[in-house]
N, C-alpha and C positions, 0 to 999 in steps of 0.2 A: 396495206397488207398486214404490217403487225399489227392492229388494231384488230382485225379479223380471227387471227389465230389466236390471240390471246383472248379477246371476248367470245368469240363465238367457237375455238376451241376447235380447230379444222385440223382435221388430221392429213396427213399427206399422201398425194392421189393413188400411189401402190396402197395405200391400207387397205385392208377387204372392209367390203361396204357390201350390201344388198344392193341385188336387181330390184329393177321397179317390180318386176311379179314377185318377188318376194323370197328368190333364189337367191341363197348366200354364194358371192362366187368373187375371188381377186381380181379387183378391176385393174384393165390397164393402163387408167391414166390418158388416152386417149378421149379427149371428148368427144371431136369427133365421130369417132366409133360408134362413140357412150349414148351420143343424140341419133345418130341413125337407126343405130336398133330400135332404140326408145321410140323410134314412128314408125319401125316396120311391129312393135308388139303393140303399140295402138290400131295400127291397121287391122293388125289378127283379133283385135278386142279382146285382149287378154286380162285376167284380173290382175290391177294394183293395189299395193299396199294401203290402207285407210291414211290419212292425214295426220299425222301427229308431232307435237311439239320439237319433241325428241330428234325426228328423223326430218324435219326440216334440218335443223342444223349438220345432222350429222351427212346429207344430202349435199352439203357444198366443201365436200375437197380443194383441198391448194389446186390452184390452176396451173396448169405446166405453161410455162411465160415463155417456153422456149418453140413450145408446139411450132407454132407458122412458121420459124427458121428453119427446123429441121424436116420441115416437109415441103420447104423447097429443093429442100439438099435431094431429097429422095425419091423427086418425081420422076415418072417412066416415061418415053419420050411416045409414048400411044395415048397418052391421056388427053381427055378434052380440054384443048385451051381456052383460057379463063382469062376478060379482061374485064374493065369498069363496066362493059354491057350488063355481061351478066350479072352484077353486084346491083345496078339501077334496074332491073328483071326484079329482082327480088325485094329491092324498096317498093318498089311500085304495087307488088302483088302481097307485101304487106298492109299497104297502104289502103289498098282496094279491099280485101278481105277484113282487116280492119275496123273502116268504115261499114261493112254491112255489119258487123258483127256489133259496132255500137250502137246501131240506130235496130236489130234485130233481137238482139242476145245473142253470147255464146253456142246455145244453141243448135245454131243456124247455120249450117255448112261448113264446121269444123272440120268434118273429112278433109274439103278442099287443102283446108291449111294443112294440114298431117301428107296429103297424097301430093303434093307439092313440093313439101320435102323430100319424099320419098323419093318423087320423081325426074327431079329438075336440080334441087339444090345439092341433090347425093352425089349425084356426076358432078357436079362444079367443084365441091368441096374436096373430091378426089381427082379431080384435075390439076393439069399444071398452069403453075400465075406465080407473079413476083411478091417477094414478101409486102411491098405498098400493096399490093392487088389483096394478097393473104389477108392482111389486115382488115382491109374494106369488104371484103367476101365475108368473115368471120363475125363482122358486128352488124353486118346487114339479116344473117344469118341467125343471131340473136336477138332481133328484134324478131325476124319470124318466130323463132320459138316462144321469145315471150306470149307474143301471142296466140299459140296454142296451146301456153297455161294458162292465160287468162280465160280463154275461150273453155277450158277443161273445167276451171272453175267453175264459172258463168252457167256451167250446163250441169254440175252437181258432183264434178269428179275428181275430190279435191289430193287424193293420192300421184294422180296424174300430173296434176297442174303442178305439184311441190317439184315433179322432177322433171317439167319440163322447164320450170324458175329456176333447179340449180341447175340445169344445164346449159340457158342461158347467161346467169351468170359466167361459167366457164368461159363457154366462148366468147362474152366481152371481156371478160380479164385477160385472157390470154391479145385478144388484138388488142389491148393494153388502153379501152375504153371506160375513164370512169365514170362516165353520164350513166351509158349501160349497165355499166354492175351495179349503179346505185342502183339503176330500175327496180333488176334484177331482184336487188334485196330486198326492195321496196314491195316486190310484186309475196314474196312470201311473208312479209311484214304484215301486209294486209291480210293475207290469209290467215295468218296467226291472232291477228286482230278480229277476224271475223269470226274463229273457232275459239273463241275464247282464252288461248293458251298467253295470258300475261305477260308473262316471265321472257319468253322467248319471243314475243311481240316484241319486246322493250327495246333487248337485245338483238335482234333483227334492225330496226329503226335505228337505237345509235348509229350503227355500223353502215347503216345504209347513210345516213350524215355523215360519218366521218369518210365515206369513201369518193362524197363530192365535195368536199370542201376544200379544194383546190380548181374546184371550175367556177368561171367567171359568168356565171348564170342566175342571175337572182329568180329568173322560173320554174328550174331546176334546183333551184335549193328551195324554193315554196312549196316544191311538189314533197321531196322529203322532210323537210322540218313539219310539214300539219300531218305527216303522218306520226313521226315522233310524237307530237303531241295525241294524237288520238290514242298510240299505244299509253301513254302516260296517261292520259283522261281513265282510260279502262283499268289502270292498274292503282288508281288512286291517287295518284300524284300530281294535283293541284297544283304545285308550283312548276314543276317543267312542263307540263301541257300548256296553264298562260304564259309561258317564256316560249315558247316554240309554237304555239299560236301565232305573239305577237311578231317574231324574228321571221312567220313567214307569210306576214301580211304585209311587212315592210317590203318582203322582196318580192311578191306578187304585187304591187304597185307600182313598182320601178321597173318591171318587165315590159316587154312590146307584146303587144297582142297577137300578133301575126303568130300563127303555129308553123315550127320546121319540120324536120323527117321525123323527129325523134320521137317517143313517146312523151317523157320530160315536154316537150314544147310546144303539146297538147291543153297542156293543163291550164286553164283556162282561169280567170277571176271568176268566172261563176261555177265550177267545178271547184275552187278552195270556197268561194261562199258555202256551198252546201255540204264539204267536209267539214268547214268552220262553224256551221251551225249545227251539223251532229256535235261536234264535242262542247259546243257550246248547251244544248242540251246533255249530256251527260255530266258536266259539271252542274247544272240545276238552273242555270240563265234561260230560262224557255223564251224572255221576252227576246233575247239578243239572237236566241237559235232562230224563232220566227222571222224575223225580221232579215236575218240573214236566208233565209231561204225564199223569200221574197224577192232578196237582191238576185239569189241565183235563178230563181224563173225567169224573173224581168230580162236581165242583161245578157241571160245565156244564148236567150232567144232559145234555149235546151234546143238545140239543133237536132240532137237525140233523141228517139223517142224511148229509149230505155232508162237514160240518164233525166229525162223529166217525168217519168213516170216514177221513181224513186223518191227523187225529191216530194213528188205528191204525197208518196203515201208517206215521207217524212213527216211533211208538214202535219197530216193529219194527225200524225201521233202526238206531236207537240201540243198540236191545237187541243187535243182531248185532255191530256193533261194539265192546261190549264182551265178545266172544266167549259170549255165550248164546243159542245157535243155539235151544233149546227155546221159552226168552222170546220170540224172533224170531218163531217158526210158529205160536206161539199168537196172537199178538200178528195177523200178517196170516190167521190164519184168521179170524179174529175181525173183520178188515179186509173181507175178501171176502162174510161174509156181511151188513155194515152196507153194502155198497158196492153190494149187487144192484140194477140198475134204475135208478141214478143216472147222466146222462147230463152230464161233467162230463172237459176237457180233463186236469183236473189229478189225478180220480183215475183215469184212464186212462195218465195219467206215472209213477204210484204203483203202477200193477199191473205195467208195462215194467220201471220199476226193481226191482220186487221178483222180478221174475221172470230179473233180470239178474246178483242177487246172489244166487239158488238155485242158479241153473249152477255155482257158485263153489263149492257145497255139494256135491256130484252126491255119492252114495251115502251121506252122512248121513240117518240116518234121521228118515222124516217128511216130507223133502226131497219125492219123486215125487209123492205124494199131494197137497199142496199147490199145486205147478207145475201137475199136472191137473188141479186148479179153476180156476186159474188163467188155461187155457187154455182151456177151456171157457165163459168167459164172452160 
């Protein structure tokens, strides 16, 4: 936690902070609260604030670590009791929404997760349970909302997603989960990373390192150190990207395959292949980036059909860059057809770009034919 206040500059949860719509108001420092409204103003489709560097940061408040004790203290003896059921209720309907949402895109029935909340997890969270119950309620809790950031992203809404990742976070730091908060910090890491914002990519990703490194998870620390590197690849920084490259190859080899509940224990050897061979193309290795995204079709078996359709249109971008315009076409025809029906911000980015560097191609052959799928989607 000092690591956080002092890098990332967190002010403390009474500061006034903005509403996600964009109403300046003193928050209470309750997250709780802070995350249910946050999915009854999603429900009403209210506008949120744009995405920005800035307000990532200033979006993650000191977590009140005392939360779950003193709302034991002060529950009302009318309220719905709450035991491990309902905490495995809501792993489960993570777990399941999820899974469609990886093999779908964001896209795809993110209501459910938002009206889920609203309607199931509201009463539990305001219900009475023991501070062990509190705990496990609270981080079950934040994996749901992570993924209705991810999910907000995934679908184009990236002011959304910021505050449902720092709310997330919240609620793992207070049930005093550091896997989660890495997530957490990780999940606006990547977003920072995807918008460009360097500076605060960086400093997201340390932070998100130094707040696992005291768990004994070398798949959970693969998952955060290749992102440190990625934000370091983007910001130029050549030598911490290949240090945290390598520090999380070692620990993605010494991990067990088997995925748990967690997000962290998702992350797959062929999910760090094709992080590791994006940053392995942005540092200029195209043969290693290729090569690694190879590893990740082969062995991911991409079980996903989002996360192999990414990787496709990766590959093709590589390939063209090493001037194999043929490797290229195959590569995103092959993109086009794993991509059909996936409703997903990012391979939407993937079909603009690729159809940004056909132009570039104009009467090479194979070119037109391709652009007309292309367009037709």
């Amino acid at each position: 936690m000092p690591f956080l206040i002092d890098v990332l500059d967190l002010r403390l949860a009474d500061a006034e902070r903005r509403s996600p719509t964009g109403e300046g108001h003193p928050a209470s420092g309750d997250t709780v609260a802070s995350v249910l409204a946050l999915g009854r103003s999603d429900v009403e489709r209210r506008q949120f604030l744009a995405a920005s560097s800035g307000y990532a940061l200033a979006a993650l408040g000191l977590p009140d670590l005392d939360s779950i004790t003193r709302r034991t203290r002060l529950q009302s003896g009318g309220a719905v009791r709450v035991g491990r059921g309902e905490v495995a209720a809501i792993r489960q309907m993570t777990r399941a929404l999820g899974d469609a949402a990886a093999e779908l895109g964001g896209g795809h029935a993110r209501h459910l997760v938002v009206h889920y909340l609203n309607a199931d997890v509201d009463r539990w969270l305001n219900g009475t349970w023991t501070e062990a119950v509190g705990r496990e309620l609270y981080a079950a809790t934040s994996q749901l909302v992570h993924l209705a950031g991810w999910m907000a992203q995934d679908e184009g809404n990236q002011g959304l997603a910021q505050q449902y990742y720092a709310h997330s976070y919240g609620l793992a730091a207070e049930a005093r989960d550091a896997e989660l908060s890495a997530t957490a910090l990780r999940g606006l890491a990547v977003q920072a990373i995807d918008l460009g914002h360097r500076a605060a990519a960086v400093r997201l990703s340390e932070a998100c390192v130094d707040e696992a490194k005291h768990l004994n998870d070398p798949k959970a620390m693969a998952y955060y150190q290749v992102t440190l590197s990625d934000a370091a690849a983007q910001d130029g920084d050549r030598r911490t990207a290949t240090y945290y490259l390598a520090a999380s190859q070692t620990n993605i080899e010494r991990s067990t395959p088997e995925p748990g509940e967690s997000w962290a224990s998702h992350f797959s050897i062929g999910r760090w292949a094709h992080h590791s061979g994006m940053i392995l193309a942005q540092l200029g290795d195209y043969e290693a980036a290729q090569d690694h995204f190879h590893h990740a079709l082969d062995i991911h078996g991409l079980d996903r059909r989002r996360s192999r359709a990414i990787v496709l249109a990766d590959l093709g971008t590589v390939r063209l860059r090493q001037d194999d315009v043929d490797g290229a076409l195959a590569a995103w025809h092959e993109f086009l057809d794993c991509s059909d029906g996936i409703r997903s911000v990012k391979v939407e980015d993937a079909v603009h770009d690729m159809r940004a560097r056909l132009a570039r191609l104009h009467g090479a052959a194979g070119v037109a034919e391709l652009d007309d799928r292309a367009s037709a989607r």
